[in-house]
N, C-alpha and C positions, 0 to 999 in steps of 0.2 A: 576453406575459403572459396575456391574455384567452383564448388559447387551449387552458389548459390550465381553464380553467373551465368549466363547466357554463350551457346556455341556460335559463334560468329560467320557467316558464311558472306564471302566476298564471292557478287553476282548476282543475279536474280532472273538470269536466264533458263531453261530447261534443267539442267544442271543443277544450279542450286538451288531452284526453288523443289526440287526432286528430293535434293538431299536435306534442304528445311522439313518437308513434308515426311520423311522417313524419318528424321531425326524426332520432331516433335512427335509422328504419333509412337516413339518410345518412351515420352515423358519426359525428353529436352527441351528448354526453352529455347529458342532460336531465335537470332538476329539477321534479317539476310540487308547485306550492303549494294546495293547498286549503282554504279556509276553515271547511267541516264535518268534525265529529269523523268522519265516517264519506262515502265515496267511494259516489256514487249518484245517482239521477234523479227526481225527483217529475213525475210527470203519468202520463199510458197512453199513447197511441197515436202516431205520426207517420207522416207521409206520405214516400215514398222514391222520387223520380226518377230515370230513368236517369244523370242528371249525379250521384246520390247514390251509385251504382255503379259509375259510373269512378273517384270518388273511393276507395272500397272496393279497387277492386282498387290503386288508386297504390301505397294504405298497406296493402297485404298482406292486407286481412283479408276480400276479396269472398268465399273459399267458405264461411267461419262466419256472416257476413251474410244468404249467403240462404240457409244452411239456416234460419233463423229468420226469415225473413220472411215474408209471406202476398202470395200475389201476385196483385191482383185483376183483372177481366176490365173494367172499365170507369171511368171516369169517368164521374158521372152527376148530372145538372143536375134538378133536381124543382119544381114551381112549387108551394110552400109552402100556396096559398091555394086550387088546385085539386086539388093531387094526381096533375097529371098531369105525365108526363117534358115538359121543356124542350128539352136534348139531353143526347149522350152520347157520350165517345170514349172511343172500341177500345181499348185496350191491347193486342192479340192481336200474331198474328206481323209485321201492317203497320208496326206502331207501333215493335215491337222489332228489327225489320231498318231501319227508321229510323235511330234513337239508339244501338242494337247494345246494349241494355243495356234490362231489364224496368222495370216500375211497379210498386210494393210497398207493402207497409206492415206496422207494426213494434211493437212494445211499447217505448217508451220506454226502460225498465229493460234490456230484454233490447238494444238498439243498445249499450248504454252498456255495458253489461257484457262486448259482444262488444270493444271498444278496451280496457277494464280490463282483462281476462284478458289481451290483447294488448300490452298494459306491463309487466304483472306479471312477462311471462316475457323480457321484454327485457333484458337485463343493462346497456343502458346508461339506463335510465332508472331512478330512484328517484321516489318515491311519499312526499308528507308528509299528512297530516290534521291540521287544526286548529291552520291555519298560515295564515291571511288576509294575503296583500300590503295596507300598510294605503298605504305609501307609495315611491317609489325616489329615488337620487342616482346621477348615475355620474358620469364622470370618462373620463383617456385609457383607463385600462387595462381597464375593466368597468363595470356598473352594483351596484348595490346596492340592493337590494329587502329594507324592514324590515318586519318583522311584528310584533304587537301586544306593548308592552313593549320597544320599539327593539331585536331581536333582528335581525342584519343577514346575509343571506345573500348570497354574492359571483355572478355570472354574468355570461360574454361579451355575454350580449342578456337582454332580459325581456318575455315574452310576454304581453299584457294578454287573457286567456281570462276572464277575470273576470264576465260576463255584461253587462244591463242596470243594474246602478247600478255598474261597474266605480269602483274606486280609480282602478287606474291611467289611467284614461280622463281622471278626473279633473283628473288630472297632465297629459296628453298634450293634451289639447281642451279641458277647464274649459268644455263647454257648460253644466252646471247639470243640473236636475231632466230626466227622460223624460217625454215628450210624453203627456199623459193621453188615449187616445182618445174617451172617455164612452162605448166599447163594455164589456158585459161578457159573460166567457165562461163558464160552468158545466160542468162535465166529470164523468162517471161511466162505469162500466165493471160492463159488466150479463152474466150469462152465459145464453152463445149459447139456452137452452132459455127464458128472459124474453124474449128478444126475438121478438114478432109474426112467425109460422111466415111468412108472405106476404112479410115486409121482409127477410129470409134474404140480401140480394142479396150476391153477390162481388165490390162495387163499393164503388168511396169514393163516398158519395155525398150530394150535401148538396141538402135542399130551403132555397131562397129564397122570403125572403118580405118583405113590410113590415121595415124594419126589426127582421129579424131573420132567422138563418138554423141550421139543424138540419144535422150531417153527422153519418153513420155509417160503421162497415165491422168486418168480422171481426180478430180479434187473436189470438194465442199457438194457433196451430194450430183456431183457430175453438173455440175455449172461452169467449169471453167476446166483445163487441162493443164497441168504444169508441164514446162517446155525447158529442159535442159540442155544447154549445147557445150561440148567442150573440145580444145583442139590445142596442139602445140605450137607454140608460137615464139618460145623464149622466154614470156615477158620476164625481164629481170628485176621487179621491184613485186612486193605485195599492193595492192588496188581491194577494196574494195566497196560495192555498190555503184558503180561509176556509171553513170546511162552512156548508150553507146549507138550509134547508127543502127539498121540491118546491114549494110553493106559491110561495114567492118564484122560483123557476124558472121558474114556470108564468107567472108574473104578466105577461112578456110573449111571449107565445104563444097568447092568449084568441082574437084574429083567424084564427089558421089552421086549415085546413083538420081533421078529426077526426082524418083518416091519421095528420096529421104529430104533432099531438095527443098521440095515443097512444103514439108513440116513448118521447116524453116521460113518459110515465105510467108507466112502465116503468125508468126509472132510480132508482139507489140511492147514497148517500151524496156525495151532492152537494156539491162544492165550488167555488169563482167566484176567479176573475180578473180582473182590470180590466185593459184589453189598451193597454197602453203600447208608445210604439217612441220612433227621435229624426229628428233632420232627417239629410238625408246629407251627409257633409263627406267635404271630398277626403284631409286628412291625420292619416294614423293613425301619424304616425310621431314621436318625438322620439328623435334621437339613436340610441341602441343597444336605443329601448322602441317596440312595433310593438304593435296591440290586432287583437285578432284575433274571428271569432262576433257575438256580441250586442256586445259592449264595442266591436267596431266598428261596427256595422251595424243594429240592432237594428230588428226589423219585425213587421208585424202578420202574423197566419197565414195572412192569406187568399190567398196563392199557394204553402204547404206547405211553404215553402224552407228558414226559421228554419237547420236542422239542415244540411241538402244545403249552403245558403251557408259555413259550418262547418267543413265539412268540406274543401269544397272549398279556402277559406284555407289550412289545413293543409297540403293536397297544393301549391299555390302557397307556404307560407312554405318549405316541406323545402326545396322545386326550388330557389328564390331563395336559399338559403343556402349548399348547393350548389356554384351555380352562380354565385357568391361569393367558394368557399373559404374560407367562413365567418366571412366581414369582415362585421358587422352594420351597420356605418355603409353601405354600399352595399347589400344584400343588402336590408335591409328596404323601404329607398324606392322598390326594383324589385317587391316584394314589393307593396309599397303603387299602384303606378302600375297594374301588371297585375290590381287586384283593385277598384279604388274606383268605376270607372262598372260595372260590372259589377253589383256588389251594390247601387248608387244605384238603378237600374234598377229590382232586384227590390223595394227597400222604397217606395219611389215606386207602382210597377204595386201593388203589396200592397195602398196606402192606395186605391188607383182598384181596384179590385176590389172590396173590400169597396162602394164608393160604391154602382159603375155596373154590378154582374153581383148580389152577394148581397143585398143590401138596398133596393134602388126599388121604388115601386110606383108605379101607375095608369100613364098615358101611359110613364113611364121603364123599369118592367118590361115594357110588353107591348114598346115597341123591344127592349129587351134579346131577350123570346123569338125577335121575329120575327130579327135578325140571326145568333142564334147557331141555330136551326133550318136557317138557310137555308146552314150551312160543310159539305163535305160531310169525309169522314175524311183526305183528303187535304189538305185545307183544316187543316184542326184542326193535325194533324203540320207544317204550313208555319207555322205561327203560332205554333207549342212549340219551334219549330228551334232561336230565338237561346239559349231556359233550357234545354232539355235535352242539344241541340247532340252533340260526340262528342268530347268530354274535352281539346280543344283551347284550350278557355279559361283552363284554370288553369295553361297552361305559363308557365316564365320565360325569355327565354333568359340565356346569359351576359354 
């Protein structure tokens, strides 16, 4: 009976329009449910690993991806309070006959739109707005996913894409509230003629400092620059998209150096985030309901991943369903087994990054400069192996 139904995927963001698009091109019909009246992405910029580009290619859509992405030449480490480079890894040919796949980076909107148009023209997936998963039930034959006003829609599986305060998470884990980090992050997007002729660089590149750290990099064919700021502050509640002064921006940045100063001087319509994640648990799974993205994993930005982990689920739930023959009772806990230290991993490394590479200072940053000067490029790429790796980690077998 369940067969003849539809995989239900609650979200319609990166996420789950990822895992509609994986899903269907295995030959599942998919439902993706979305909460807002309108299908789309709030932020600017993200980061794109080569693990973000094997995923690309799994789900078909690697040569619309990088026609649109911007592919920069370094990673680049800056000591906040001097202004001078820390270190810096290559991106170039070393890096990319490595992981066989480049480093990029992307406009938010335009990722997302690159998987929309890619559902759109899918004929087995359908598209709802303004259809929130509030809760599910199943049973032998399916699950049941109602939306607001007990409106009950039927599917073989149901995909919890839902983000950071997921429903369905709700349902599956009942951990409670996301972890408040007392980081907060302010974001703008300045065009490329505002931004300081000298800082131009083709690099993602963040200066470290005292608690707090600045990253920049070119966006939408180098039209505009996306402008990340983040710093400790406490704040004790989650925020997000809240527009906000520059001075409240600025408020903590007064210690660093003029350089990085200046970045800062130079953004416009500023808005903050209070940067939440949760702890990691091994089981995403109840039954015929799997959570997938943020609603599984949810983590701070400091290793880029948020999206590439995302994605990668995606390319992992199709395989495992698959490779299944589309029994969700077996298919998702494979699904769940091949994905949970993987992504622990990254949210875990996420919160120690932020600690122990963007944010010390006195004795803890000069360690920090002195060990990561002293990795040479070869060094660097042994150290990025296990996260960028060559697309072997999101396999299932049968």
């Amino acid at each position: 009976m369940s067969e003849a139904l539809p995989i239900l995927v609650a979200g319609g963001g990166i996420g789950g329009l990822a895992a509609a698009l994986g899903l269907a091109k295995q030959g599942f019909a998919v439902q993706v449910l979305e909460k807002a009246a309108t299908l789309g992405e709030v932020g600017a910029g993200i980061q794109l690993g080569p693990n973000a580009f094997h995923a690309f290619d799994s789900l078909g859509v690697g040569d619309t991806a990088r026609a649109m992405a911007i592919y920069v030449d370094s990673l680049r480490l800056m000591d906040a309070l001097t202004a001078e480079e820390i270190c810096h890894i290559d991106l170039g040919e070393d890096f990319r006959a490595r992981f066989g796949n480049p480093y990029a980076v992307i406009h938010r909107g335009d990722l997302h739109g690159v998987f929309l148009q890619a559902c759109r023209a899918h004929e087995r997936i359908a598209l709802r707005t303004s259809a929130e998963v509030v809760r599910y039930e199943q049973d032998g034959g399916g699950v049941t996913a109602f939306l607001p006003g007990g409106e009950p829609m039927r599917g073989r599986a149901l995909i919890g894409a839902d983000g950071l305060w997921s429903n369905v998470r709700r349902q599956v884990v009942g951990d409670g509230r996301p972890r408040v980090s007392g980081h907060t992050t302010y974001r703008s997007v300045i065009p490329t003629e505002h931004m300081p002729e000298h800082l131009r660089w083709n690099a993602a590149t963040l200066w470290a400092g005292p608690k707090c750290h600045i990253v920049h990099y070119p966006l939408q064919g180098w039209k505009t620059f996306n402008l990340v700021v983040t710093y400790h502050n406490d704040a004790p509640e989650p925020v997000a998209g809240k527009p906000v002064s520059e001075a409240e921006v600025f408020a903590g940045f007064h210690h660093v150096h003029p350089t990085a100063q200046s970045i800062i001087r130079h953004g416009r319509d500023w808005k903050l985030w209070v940067l939440c994640d949760r702890d990691p648990v091994e089981g995403w799974v109840d039954g015929r309901v799997a959570l997938l993205g943020d609603a599984a994993h949810p983590m701070l930005q400091y290793m880029a991943q948020g999206a590439c982990m995302a994605m990668e689920d995606a390319v992992c739930l199709a395989q495992a369903m698959a490779a299944h023959q589309g029994d969700a009772r077996s298919a998702l806990p494979a699904y769940n087994a091949a994905r949970a230290l993987r992504t622990a991993r990254v949210q875990l490394q996420s919160r120690a990054v932020g600690e122990h590479v963007y944010h010390p200072a006195g004795a803890h940053a000069a360690l920090r400069n002195a060990i990561m000067r002293a990795k040479s490029q070869a060094e660097w790429r042994e150290t990025l192996a296990w996260l960028y790796g060559g697309g072997a980690e999101v396999e299932v077998g049968g």
